[in-house]
N, C-alpha and C positions, 0 to 999 in steps of 0.2 A: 081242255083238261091240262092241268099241272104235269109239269114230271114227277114222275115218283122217286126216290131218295130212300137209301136206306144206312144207317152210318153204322157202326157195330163198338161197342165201349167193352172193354175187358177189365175185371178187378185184376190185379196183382196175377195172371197167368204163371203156375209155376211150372208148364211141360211147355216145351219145346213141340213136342209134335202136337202137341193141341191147338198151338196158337199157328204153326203150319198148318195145319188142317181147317183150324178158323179160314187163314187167307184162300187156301183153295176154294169153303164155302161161298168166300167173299167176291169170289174169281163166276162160281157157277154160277151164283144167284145176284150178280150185277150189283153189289152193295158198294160204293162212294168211297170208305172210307174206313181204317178199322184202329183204334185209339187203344190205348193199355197205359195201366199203372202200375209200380212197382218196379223192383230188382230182380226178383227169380225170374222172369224170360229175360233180362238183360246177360245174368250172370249164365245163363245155359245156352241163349243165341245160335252160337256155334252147334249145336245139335239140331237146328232150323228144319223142319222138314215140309218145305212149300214146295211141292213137286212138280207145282203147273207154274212156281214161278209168277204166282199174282204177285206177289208183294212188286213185282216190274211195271204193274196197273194198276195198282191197290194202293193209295200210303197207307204204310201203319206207322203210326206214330207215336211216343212215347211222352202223356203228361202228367203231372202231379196230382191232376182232380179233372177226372171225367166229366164232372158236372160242368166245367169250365169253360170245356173243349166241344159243348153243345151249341150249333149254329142256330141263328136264330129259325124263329117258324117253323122250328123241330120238335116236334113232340118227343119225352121223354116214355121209351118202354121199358121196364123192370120183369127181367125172367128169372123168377125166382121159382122152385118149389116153397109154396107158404099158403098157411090160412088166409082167407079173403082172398085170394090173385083170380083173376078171371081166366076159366080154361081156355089153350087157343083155339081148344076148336070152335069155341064161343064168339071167338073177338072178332074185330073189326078192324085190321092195320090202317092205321094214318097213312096217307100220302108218302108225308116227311118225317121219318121216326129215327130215333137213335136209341137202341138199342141198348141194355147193358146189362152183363152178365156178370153173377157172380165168379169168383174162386174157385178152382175145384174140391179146394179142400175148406171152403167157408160159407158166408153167402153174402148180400149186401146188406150195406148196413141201414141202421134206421134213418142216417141224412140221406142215403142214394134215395132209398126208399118213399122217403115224403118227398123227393124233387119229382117222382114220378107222376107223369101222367096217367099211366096205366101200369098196373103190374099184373104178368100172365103166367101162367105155368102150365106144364105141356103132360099132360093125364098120366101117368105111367106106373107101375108098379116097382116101387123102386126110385132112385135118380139116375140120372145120365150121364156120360161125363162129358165138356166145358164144350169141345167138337162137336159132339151128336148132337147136342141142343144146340147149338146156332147151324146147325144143319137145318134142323126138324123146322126151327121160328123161320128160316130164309125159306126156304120152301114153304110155309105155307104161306108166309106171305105172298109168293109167287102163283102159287095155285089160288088165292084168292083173288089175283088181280086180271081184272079182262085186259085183253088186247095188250099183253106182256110182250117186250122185245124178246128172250127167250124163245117164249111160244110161237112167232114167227119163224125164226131161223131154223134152217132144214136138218135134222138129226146128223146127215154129216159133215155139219160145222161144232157140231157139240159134242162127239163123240172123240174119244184117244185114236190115235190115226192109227194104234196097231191093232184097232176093233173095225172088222170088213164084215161080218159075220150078216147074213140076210134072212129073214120071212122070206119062203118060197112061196107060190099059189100053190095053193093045193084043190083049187078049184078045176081042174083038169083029168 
């Protein structure tokens, strides 16, 4: 079996704590690599909020055309809300996928969109915003995948070290 890869593409991000909160996603669910386009998270930067400090394991890095910065033998995913997108609880993640998310305040355009491989959209009543959805796609690609390094490691290697709290037996 292949390693699994997962890269994460961001249109024009314009919160700060969104695209923090991106990296902490990127942090929990083991994802490579996380790309952005645009000025508005350059120009707000300073407002950063990566609280676990991925971006220290993470690169995020900054280029002109996402489509660009796709490594080869990468399948392209499109998370749009849209007609036609395949729901995720549907899909089937690739292996090796790069991910790319629209805008919060837009969504992608029609060249992201025909470079894609797949475009999925996550059921909801309403939309999400730019965090919660790469929350919700990394998880379930996680939960779809067997024999995840995640899944392996022992809850207190993954949990915030000021969380002790326990399951008692109650079988007693």
């Amino acid at each position: 079996m292949s390693e699994s890869i997962a890269y994460i593409g961001l249109v024009n991000p314009k919160s700060p704590e969104n695209v923090g909160m991106v990296m902490r996603a990127a942090g929990c669910y083991a994802a490579s690599k996380v790309f952005y386009t645009g000025e508005r998270f350059n120009r707000a930067r300073k407002f950063f909020t990566d609280t676990k400090n991925a971006h220290e394991k993470i690169p995020l890095q900054a280029t002109d055309n996402l489509l660009t910065s796709v490594p080869a033998n990468v399948k392209i995913v499109g998370v749009e809300l849209i007609e036609g997108a395949t729901p995720l609880i549907q899909f089937e993640h690739p292996e090796c996928a790069y991910y790319i998310f629209g805008p919060e305040d837009g969504s992608l355009t029609q060249t992201v969109l025909d470079a894609c491989d797949y475009v999925v959209y996550i059921p909801t009543i309403g939309c999400m915003n730019l965090a919660a959805t790469v929350n919700v796609v990394l998880y379930d690609r996680l939960a779809k995948s067997v024999g995840n390094i995640i899944e392996e490691r022992p809850i207190s290697k993954n949990r915030d070290t000021n969380s002790r709290a326990m399951i008692k037996d109650k079988s007693s």
